[in-house]
KOLFIPA-336697 format. One record per atom (N, C-alpha, C): x, y, z. Coordinates in steps of 0.1 Angstrom, whole numbers, padded with zeros to 4 digits, always signed. Layout:
% KOLFIPA-336697
XYZ...
END
This chain:
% KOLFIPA-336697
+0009-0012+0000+0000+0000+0000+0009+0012+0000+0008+0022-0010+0016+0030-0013+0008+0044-0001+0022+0053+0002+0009+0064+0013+0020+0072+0013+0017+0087+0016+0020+0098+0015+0018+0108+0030+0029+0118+0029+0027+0122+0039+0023+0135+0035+0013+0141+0045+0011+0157+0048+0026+0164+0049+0029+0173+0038+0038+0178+0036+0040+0194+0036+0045+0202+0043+0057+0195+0051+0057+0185+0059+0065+0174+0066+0064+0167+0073+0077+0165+0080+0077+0167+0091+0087+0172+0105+0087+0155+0111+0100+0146+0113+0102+0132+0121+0114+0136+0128+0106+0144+0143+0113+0150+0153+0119+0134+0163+0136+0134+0158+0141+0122+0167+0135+0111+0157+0146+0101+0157+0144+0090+0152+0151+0073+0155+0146+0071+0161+0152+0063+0174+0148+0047+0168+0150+0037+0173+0147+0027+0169+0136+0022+0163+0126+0032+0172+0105+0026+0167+0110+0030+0154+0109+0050+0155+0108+0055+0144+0112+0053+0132+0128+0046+0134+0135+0043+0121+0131+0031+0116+0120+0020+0123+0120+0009+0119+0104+0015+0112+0097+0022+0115+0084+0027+0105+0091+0036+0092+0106+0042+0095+0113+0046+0079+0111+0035+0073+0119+0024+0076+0123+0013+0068+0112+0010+0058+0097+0006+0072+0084+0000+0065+0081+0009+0052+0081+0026+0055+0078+0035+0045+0084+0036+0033+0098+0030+0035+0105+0034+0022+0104+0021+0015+0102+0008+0017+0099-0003+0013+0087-0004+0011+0077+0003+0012+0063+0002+0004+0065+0012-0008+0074+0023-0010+0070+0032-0016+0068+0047-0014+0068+0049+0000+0067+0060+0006+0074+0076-0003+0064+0087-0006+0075+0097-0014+0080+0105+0000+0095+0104+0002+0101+0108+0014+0104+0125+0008+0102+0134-0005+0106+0144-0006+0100+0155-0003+0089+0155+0011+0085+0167+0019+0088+0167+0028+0098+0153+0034+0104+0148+0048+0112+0152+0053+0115+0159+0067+0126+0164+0072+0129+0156+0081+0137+0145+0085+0144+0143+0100+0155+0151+0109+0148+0155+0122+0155+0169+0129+0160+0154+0135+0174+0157+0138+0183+0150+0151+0192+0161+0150+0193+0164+0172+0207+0173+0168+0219+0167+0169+0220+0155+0166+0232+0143+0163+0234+0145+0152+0227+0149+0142+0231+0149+0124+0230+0136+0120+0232+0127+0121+0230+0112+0121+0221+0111+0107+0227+0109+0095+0215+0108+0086+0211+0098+0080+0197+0096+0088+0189+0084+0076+0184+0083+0065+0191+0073+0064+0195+0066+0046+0177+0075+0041+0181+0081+0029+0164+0083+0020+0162+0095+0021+0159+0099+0037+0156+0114+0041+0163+0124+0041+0162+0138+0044+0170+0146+0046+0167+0147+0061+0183+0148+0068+0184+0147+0079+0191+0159+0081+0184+0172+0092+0193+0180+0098+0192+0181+0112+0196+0193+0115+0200+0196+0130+0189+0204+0135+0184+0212+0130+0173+0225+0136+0161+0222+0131+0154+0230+0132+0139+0233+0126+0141+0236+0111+0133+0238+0103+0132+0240+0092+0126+0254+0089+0124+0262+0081+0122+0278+0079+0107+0271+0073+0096+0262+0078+0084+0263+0072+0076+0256+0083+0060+0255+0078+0052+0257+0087+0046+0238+0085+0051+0230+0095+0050+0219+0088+0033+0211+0089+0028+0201+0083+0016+0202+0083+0014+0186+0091+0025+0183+0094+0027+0165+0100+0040+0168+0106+0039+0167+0120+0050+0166+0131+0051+0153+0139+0058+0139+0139+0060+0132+0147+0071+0132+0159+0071+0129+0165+0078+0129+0180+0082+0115+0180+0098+0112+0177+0100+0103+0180+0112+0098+0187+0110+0108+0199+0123+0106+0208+0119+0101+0220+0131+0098+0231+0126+0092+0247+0111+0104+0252+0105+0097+0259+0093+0109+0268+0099+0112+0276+0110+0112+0280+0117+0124+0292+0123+0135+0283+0126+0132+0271+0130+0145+0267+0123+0159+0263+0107+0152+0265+0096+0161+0259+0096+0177+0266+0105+0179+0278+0103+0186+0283+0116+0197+0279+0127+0194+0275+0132+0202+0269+0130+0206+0253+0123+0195+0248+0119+0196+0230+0109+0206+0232+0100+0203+0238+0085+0211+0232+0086+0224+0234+0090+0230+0248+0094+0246+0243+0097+0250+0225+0110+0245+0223+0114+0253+0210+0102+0247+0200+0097+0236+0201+0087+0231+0189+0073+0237+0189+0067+0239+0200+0058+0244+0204+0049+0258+0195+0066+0266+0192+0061+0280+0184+0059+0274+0170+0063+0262+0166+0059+0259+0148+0052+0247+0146+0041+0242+0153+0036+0235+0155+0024+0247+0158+0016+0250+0145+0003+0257+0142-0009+0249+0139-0023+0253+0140-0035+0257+0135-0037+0245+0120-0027+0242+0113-0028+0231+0099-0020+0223+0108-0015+0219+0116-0002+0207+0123-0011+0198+0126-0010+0185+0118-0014+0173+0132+0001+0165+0138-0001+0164+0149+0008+0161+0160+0009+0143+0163+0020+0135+0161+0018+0121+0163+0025+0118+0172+0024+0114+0179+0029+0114+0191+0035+0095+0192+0045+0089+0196+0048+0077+0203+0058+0079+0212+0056+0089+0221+0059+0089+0236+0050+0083+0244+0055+0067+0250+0052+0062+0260+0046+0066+0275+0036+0067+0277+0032+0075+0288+0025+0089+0290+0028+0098+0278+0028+0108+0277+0009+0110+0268+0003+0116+0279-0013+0113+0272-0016+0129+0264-0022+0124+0257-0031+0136+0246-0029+0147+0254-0038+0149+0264-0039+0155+0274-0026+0164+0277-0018+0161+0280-0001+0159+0282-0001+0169+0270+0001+0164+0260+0004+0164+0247-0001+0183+0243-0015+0182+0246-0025+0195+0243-0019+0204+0249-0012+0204+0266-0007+0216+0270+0006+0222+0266+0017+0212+0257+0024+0211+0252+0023+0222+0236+0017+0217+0233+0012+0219+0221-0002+0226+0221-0004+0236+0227-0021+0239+0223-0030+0244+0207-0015+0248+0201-0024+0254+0185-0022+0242+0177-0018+0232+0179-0024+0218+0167-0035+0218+0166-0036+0211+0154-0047+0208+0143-0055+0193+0152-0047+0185+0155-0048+0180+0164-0038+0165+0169-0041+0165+0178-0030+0159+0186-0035+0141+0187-0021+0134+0180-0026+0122+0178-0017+0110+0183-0019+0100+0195-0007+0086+0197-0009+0079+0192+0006+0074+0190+0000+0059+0183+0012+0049+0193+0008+0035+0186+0023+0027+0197+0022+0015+0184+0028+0019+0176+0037+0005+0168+0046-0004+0173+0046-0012+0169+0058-0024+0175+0063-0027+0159+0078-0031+0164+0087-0033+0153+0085-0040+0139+0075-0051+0140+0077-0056+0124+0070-0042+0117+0066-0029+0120+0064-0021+0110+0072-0019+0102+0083-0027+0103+0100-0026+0090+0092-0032+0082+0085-0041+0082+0083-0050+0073+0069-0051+0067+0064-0040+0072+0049-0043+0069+0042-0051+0074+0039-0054+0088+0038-0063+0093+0033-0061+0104+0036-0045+0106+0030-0043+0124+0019-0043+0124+0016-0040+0140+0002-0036+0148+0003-0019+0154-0003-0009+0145+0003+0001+0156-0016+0005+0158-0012+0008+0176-0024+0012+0179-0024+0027+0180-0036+0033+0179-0043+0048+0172-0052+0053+0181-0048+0065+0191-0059+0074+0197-0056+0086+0195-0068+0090+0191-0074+0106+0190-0086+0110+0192-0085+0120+0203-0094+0128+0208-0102+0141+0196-0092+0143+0188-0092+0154+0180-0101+0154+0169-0103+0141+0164-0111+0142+0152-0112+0129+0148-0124+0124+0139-0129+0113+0136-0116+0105+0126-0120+0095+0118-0116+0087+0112-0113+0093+0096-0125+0109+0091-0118+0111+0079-0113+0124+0081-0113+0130+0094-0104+0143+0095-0090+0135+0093-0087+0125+0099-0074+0120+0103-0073+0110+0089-0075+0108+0076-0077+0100+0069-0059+0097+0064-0050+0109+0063-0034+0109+0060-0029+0104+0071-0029+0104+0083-0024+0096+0093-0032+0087+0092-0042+0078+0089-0046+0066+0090-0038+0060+0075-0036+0066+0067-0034+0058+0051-0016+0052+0051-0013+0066+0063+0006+0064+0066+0007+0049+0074-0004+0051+0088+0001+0037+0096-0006+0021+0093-0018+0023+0080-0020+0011+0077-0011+0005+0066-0001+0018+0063+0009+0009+0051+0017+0002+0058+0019-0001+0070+0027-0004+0079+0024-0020+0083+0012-0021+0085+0004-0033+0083-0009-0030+0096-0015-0035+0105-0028-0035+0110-0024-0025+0118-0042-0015+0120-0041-0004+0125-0053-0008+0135-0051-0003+0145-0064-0005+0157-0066+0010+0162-0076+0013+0157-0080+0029+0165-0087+0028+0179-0082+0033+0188-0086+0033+0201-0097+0043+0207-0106+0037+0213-0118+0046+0221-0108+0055+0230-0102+0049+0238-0096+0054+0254-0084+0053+0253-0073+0059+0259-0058+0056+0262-0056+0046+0269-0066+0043+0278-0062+0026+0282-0060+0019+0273-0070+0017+0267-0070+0008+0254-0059+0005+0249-0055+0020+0244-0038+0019+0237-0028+0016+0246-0028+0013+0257-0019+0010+0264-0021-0004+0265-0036-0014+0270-0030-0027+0266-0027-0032+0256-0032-0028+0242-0028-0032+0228-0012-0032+0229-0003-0020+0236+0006-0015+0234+0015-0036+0243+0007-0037+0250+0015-0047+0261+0013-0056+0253+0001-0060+0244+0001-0070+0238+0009-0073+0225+0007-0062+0218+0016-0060+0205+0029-0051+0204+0034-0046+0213+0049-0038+0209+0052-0046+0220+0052-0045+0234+0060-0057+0246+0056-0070+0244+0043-0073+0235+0043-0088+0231+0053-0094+0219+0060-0080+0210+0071-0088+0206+0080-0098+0211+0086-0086+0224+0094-0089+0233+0091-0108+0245+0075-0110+0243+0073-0122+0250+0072-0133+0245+0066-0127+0229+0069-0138+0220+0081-0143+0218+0095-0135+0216+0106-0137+0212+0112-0146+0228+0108-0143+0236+0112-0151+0249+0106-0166+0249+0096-0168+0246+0088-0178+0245+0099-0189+0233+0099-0181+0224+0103-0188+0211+0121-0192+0217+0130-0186+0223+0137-0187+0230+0138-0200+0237+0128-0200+0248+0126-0212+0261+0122-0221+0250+0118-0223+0238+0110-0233+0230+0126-0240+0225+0139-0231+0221+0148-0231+0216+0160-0241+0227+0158-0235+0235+0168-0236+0248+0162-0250+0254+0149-0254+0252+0143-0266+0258+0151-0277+0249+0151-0274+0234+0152-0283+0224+0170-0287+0226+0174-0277+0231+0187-0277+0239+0190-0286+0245+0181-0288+0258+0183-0296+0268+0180-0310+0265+0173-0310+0252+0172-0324+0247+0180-0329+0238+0183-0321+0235+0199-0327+0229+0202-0320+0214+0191-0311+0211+0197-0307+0199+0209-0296+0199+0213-0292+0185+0229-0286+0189+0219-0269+0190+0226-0262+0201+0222-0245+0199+0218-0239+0184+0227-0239+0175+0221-0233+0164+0207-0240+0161+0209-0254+0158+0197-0260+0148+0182-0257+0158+0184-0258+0172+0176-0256+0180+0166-0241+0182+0177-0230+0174+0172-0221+0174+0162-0218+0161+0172-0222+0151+0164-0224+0135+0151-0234+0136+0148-0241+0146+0139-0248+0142+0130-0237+0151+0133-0227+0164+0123-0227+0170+0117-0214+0165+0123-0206+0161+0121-0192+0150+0115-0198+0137+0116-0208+0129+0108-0208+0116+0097-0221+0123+0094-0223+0133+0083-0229+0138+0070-0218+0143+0078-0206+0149+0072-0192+0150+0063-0185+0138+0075-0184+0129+0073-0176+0117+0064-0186+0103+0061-0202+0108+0054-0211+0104+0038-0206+0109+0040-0211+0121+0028-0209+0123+0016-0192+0126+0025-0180+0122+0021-0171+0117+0011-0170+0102+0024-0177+0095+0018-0177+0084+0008-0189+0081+0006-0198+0090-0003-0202+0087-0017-0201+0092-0018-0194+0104-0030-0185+0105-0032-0175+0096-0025-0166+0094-0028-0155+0081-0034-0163+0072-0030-0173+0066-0035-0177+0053-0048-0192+0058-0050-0192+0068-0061-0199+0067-0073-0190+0075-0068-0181+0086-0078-0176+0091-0082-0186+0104-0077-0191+0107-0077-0205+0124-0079-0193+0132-0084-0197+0142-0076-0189+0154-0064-0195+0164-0059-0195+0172-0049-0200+0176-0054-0215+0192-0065-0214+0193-0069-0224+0198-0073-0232+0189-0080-0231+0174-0084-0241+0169-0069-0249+0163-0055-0238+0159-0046-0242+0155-0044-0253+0159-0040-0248+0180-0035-0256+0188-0040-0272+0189-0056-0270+0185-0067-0281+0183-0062-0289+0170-0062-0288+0159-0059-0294+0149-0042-0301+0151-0034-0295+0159-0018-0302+0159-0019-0315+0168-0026-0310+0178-0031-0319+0196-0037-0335+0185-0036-0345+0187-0038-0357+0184-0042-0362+0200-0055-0370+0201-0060-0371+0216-0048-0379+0218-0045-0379+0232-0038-0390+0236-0024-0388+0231-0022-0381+0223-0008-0377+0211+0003-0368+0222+0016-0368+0218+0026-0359+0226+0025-0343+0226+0017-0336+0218+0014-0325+0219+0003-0318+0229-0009-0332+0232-0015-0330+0241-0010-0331+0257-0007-0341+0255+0006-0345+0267+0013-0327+0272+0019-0322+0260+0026-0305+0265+0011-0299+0268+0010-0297+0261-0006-0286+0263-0010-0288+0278-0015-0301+0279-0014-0300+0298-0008-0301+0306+0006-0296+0303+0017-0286+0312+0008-0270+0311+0008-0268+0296+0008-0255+0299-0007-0247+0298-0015-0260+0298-0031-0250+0303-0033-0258+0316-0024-0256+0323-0027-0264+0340-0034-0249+0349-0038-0250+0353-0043-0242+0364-0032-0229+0369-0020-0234+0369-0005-0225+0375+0000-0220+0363-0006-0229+0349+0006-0226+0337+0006-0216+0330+0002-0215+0317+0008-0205+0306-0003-0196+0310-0015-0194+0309-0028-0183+0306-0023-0172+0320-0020-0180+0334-0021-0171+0345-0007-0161+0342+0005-0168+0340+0015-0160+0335+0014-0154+0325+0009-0151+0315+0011-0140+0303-0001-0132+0308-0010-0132+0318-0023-0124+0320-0013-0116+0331-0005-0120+0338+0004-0113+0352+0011-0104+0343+0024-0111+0332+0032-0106+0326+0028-0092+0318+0012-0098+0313+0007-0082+0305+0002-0073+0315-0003-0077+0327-0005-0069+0340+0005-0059+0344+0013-0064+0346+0024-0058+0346+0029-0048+0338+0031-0051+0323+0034-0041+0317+0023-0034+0316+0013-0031+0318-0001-0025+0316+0002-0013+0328+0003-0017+0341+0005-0012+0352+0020-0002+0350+0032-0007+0345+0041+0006+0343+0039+0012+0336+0029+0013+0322+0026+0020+0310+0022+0032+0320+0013+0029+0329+0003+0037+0334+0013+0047+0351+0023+0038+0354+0032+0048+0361+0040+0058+0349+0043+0055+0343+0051+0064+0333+0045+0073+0333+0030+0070+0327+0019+0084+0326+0022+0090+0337+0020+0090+0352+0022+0094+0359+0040+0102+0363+0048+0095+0359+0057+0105+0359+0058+0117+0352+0056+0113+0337+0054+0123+0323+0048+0134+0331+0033+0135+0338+0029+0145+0341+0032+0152+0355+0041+0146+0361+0051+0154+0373+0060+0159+0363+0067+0154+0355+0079+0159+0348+0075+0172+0338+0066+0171+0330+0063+0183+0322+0051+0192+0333
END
């Protein structure tokens, strides 16, 4: 899906998330020649033009894609060029609309999102809230983050905050999981590498084979399970009472609950 940005367009900081939604953009297509990247590192990424300051124009798409502690030295100087045509994107962790509005009060309007990394590939989940305006005020920011791959627009900032545990820190649990799956095949005797190759393209197997059939991931689990078979045998390790469901529901608790201290710092800090 080819997509375009509101131009000018201002990609204030560009940090790991950010640079992995470049990648997605410039591999679909993306026309990067209204794009500014400000870093005052100079650091230039590959495609864009990368400088140090502001630019001498009034830009009509500003993202923010640096740490949320730094928001408080950024937004002063940003603040004065960020007008009345700006919509504001925000993927500062913690940092709510709210936050965002007193920061920014003459935006067009003020918009988070929280992608997780396969957006390199087209492939993410980035979640979407705005207070500011419906689904076709905001139709250029929805056309940019569904090139990316699935977009979930949010009622509430909660919302976006467990999507955020499920899909940007659920990279992070999946890839653990897929790990212990690795490291088990270990203790059985397979050698480290092959153990990893089998447990990453058993991952990236069974992705693709829900995409293309549409299962859900219990019926999956149902169709591999043979009664009586060794996969049913695992399964009741891990749907025991103590096993897998109670730990990933703690584990996303968890990150649900610091998303929501953060907020709480952000707004002592700014």
């Amino acid at each position: 899906m080819t997509s375009a940005f509101p131009t000018p367009a201002w990609l204030v900081g560009c940090g790991n998330m950010a640079g992995a939604m470049v990648e997605g953009w410039r591999a679909g297509g993306t026309d990067f020649s209204g794009v500014t990247v400000i870093r005052p590192s100079g650091k230039q990424v590959e495609g864009v033009l990368t400088v140090t300051g502001y630019p001498d124009e009034q830009p009509r798409f500003v993202m923010l894609g640096f740490k949320p502690q730094k928001l408080g030295e950024i937004a002063p100087g940003l603040a004065s060029r960020v007008g009345a045509d700006t919509i504001l994107v925000s993927m500062l962790a913690g940092v709510t609309a709210a936050g965002l509005r007193e920061q920014f009060p003459n935006a067009k309007a003020i918009v988070r999102i929280m992608p997780n990394l396969p957006v390199a590939q087209a492939q993410g989940v980035t979640a979407i809230y705005s207070r500011d305006g419906d689904n076709n005020r905001l139709a250029e920011v929805r056309q940019l983050m569904a090139s990316l791959g699935m977009i979930a627009w949010c009622d509430t900032e909660e919302e976006l905050g467990v999507i955020g545990a499920v899909a940007s820190a659920g990279i992070a649990y999946v890839a653990r999981f897929a790990d212990a799956l690795a490291k088990s095949g270990e203790a059985l005797g397979l050698k480290p590498g092959l153990a990893q190759q089998v447990a990453v393209q058993t991952l990236v197997g069974t992705s693709a084979y829900a995409a293309d059939t549409g299962a859900s991931m219990a019926e999956i689990a149902r169709r591999v399970a043979s009664p009586k078979g060794t996969t049913e045998q695992g399964l009741a390790v891990l749907d025991a009472p103590d096993g897998l469901q109670p730990l990933v529901q703690e584990t996303l608790a968890a990150a649900v609950r610091r998303g929501k201290e953060l907020a709480e710092e952000a707004a002592r800090r700014n």
